[in-house]
N, C-alpha and C positions, 0 to 999 in steps of 0.2 A: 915260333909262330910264322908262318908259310902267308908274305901280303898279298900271294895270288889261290891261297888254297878256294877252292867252291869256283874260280871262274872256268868256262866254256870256251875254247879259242877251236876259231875256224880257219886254218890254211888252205891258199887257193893259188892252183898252179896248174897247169896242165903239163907239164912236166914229172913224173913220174918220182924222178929219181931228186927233184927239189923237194917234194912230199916228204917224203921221205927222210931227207937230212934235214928238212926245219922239224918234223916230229920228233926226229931223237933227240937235235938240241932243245925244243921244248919239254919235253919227258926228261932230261939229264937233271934240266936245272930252276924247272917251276912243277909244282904239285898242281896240275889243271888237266880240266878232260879237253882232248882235240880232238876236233871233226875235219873231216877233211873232202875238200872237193875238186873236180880237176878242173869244170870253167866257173866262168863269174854267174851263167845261169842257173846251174848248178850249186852255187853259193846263192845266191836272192833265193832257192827255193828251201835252203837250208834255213836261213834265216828266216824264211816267212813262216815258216815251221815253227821253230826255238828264237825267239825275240832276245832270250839272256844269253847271248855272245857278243865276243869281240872281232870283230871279221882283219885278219893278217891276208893285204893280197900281195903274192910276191910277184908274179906275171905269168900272163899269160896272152894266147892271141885272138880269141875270138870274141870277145869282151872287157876294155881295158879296165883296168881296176878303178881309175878316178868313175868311168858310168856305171858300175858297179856300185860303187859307195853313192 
């Protein structure tokens, strides 16, 4: 039994290539769907959207993560 199967995680980065290596380590080692955005505006519209996520922000520069959250 999978303690994260059904969750929804959102990665935000604006870095391309960060994207990218948090999804594969999330894909390797948890059963969950990831969404992915590249700024923090672009995350709030994700989330205004889908309410059942968990928002992961790694960084980014045009909106920091704490005024994001």
């Amino acid at each position: 039994m999978n303690r994260y199967a059904g969750f929804r995680i959102l990665i935000v980065d604006d870095n391309e290539n960060n994207l990218y290596s948090l999804n594969a380590l999330i894909d390797k080692y948890m059963d969950v769907e990831v969404l992915q955005a590249s700024s923090g505006s672009e995350a709030i519209d994700i989330a205004l959207r889908d309410p059942r996520i968990d928002l992961i922000a790694v960084s980014y520069t045009h909106l920091r993560a704490h005024e994001t959250l």
